[in-house]
C-alpha positions in Angstrom: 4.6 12.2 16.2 2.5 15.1 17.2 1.1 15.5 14.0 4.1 16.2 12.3 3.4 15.8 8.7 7.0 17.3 6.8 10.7 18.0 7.7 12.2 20.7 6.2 16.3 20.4 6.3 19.2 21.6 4.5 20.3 17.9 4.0 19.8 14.4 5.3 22.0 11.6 5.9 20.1 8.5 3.8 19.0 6.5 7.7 17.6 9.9 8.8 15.5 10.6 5.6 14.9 7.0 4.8 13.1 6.7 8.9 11.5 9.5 8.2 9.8 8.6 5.5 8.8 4.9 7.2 6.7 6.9 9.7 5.1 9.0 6.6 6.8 12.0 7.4 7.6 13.8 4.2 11.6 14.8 3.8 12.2 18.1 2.3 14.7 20.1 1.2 15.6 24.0 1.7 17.2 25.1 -2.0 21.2 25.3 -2.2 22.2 28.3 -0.2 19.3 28.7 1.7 18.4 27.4 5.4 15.9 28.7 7.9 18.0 31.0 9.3 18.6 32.8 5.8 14.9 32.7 5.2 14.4 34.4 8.7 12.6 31.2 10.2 12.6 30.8 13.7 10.4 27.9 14.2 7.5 29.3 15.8 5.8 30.0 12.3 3.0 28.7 11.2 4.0 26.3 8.1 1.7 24.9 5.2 3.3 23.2 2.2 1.3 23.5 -1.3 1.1 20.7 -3.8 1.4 17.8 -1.8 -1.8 15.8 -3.3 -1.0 16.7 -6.5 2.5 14.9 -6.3 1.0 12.0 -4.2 -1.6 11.4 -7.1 1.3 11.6 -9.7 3.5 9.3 -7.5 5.9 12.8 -7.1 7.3 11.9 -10.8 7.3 15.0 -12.5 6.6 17.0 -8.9 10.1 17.4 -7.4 9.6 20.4 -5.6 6.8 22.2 -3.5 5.6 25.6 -2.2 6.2 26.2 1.6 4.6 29.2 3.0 5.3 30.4 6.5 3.4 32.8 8.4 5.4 34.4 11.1 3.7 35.4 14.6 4.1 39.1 13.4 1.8 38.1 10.5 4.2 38.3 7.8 5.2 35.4 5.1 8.2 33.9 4.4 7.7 31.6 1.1 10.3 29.1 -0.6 10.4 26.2 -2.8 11.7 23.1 -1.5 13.0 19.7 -3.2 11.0 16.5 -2.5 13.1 14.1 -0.9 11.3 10.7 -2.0 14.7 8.9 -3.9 12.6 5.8 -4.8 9.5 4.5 -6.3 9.3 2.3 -2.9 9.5 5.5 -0.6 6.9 6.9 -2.9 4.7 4.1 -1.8 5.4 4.2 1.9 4.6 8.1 2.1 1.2 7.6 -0.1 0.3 5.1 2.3 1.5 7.1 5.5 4.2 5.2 6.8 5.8 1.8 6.1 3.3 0.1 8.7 0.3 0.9 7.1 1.8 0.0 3.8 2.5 -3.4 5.1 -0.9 -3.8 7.0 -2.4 -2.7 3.6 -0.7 -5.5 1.9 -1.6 -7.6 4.6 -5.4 -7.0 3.8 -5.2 -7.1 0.6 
């Protein structure tokens, strides 16, 4: 996966979301109206997302969205919020874990 940690989209069919998050890739969402081209993104910034632990360690209950900052190769910043696109307490699990597998191993060893 390249290290590829979070998807940023302007929507998701339920497979495409529901795989991502089996491989413990975190689905996000760009807020209504907005997409990357709106925002200016071309996709060679440089992209952190704030508040991820904190919504991991509150299971993403009361965390629905989070802060993505982009740094553009010019140096300047684009930032936006974006909705958290965990639906269920079970996809919740699998993305605290990192992915379904280890979720399963975990069980496994446990």
């Amino acid at each position: 996966l390249l290290g590829v940690r979070v998807v940023v989209a302007k929507s998701y069919e339920r497979i495409h979301r529901s795989n991502l998050v089996g491989m413990g890739i975190l689905p996000l969402e760009f807020p209504a109206g907005q997409d990357a081209a709106a925002l200016g993104l071309t996709g060679r910034e440089v992209v952190s997302v704030r508040g991820i632990e904190a919504g991991i360690a509150e299971g993403f209950q009361t965390t629905r969205e989070l802060t993505v900052e982009a740094v553009r190769e010019d140096g300047s910043q684009a930032s936006f919020q974006a909705r958290v696109r965990l639906d269920t307490p079970q996809e919740v699990e699998y993305f605290r874990h990192g992915g379904i597998l280890q979720y399963v191993l975990r069980q496994l060893a446990g």
